[in-house]
C-alpha positions as CSV (number, residue, x, y, z in Angstrom):
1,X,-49.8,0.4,-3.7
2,X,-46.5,2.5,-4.1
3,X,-45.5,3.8,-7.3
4,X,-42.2,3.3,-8.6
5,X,-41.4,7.1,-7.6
6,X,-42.6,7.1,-4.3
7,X,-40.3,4.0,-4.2
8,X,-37.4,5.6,-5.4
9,X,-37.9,8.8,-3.0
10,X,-38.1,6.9,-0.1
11,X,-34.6,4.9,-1.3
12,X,-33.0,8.4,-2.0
13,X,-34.4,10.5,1.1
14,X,-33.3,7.2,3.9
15,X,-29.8,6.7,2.2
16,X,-29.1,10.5,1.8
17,X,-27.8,11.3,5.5
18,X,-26.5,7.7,5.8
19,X,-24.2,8.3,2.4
20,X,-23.4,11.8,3.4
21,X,-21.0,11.6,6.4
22,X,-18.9,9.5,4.7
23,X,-18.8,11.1,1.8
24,X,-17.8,14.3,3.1
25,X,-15.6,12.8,5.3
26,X,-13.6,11.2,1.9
27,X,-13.6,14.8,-0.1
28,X,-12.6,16.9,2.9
29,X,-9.5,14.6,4.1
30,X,-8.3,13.9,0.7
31,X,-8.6,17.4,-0.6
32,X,-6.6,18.6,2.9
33,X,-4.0,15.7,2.7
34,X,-3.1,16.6,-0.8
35,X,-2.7,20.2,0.0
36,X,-0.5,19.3,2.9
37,X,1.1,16.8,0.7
38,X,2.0,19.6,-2.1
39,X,3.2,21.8,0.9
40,X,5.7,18.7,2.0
41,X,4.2,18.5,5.1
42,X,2.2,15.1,4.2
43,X,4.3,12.8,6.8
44,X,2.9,15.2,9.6
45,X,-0.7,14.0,8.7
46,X,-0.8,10.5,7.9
47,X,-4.1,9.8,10.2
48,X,-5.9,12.2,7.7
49,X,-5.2,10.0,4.7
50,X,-6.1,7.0,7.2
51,X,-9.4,8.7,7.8
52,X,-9.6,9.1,4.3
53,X,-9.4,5.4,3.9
54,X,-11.4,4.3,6.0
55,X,-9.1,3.3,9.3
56,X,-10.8,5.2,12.1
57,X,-8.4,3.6,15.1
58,X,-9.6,0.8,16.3
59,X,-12.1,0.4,13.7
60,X,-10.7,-0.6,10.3
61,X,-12.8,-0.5,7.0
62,X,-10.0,0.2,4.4
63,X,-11.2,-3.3,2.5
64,X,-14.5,-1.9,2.3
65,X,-14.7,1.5,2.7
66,X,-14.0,3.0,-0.9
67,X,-16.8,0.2,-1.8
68,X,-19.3,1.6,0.4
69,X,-18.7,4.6,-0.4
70,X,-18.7,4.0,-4.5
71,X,-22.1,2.1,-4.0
72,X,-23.7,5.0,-2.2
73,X,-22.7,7.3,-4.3
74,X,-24.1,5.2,-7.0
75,X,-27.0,4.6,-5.3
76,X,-27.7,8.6,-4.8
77,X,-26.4,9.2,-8.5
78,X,-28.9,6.8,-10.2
79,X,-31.9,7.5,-7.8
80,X,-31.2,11.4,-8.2
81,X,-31.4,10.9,-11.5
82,X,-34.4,9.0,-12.2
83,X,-36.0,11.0,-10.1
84,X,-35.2,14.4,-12.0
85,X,-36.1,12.3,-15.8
86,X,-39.3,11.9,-13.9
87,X,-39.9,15.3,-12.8
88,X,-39.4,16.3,-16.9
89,X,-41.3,13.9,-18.2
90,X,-44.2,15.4,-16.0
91,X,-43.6,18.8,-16.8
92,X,-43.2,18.0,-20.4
93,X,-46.7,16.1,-20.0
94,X,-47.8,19.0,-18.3
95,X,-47.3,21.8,-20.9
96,X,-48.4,19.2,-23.9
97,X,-52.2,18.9,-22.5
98,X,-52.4,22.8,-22.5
């Protein structure tokens, strides 16, 4: 039977690359498009802040993108986390039996 731990390393390690992409994908094409912006050249690259949305052509997640994103990086955030807690608690365990 799985423990909770292995449980929650198995979430963490599968949605890791999955969250990832999009993630960087978000930081890198905000953080150009508001450098660009501040130089006044932010009308020249308009498909960067649609990237950044979540319009990729054709394919058009701006209702849900930020959402998927958010609840990944939730995801990640809590299972990182709990994970780490866990680690101390051991280690704290550890060095108390001694």
């Amino acid at each position: 039977m799985k423990t909770n731990q292995t449980r929650l390393r198995q979430v963490h390690k599968v949605l890791a690359p999955i969250v990832l992409l999009p993630l960087l994908l978000t930081l890198i094409t905000g953080s150009i498009y508001q450098i660009v912006d501040l130089g006044g050249k932010g009308d020249a690259y308009d498909w960067l802040l649609d990237w950044h949305k979540g319009h990729f052509g054709s394919l058009n997640l701006e209702t849900i993108y930020p959402f998927l994103n958010s609840l990944g990086l939730l995801i990640m955030v809590i299972t990182g986390i709990s994970m780490w807690l866990q680690l101390r608690r051991r280690a704290r365990n550890r060095s108390g039996e001694v």
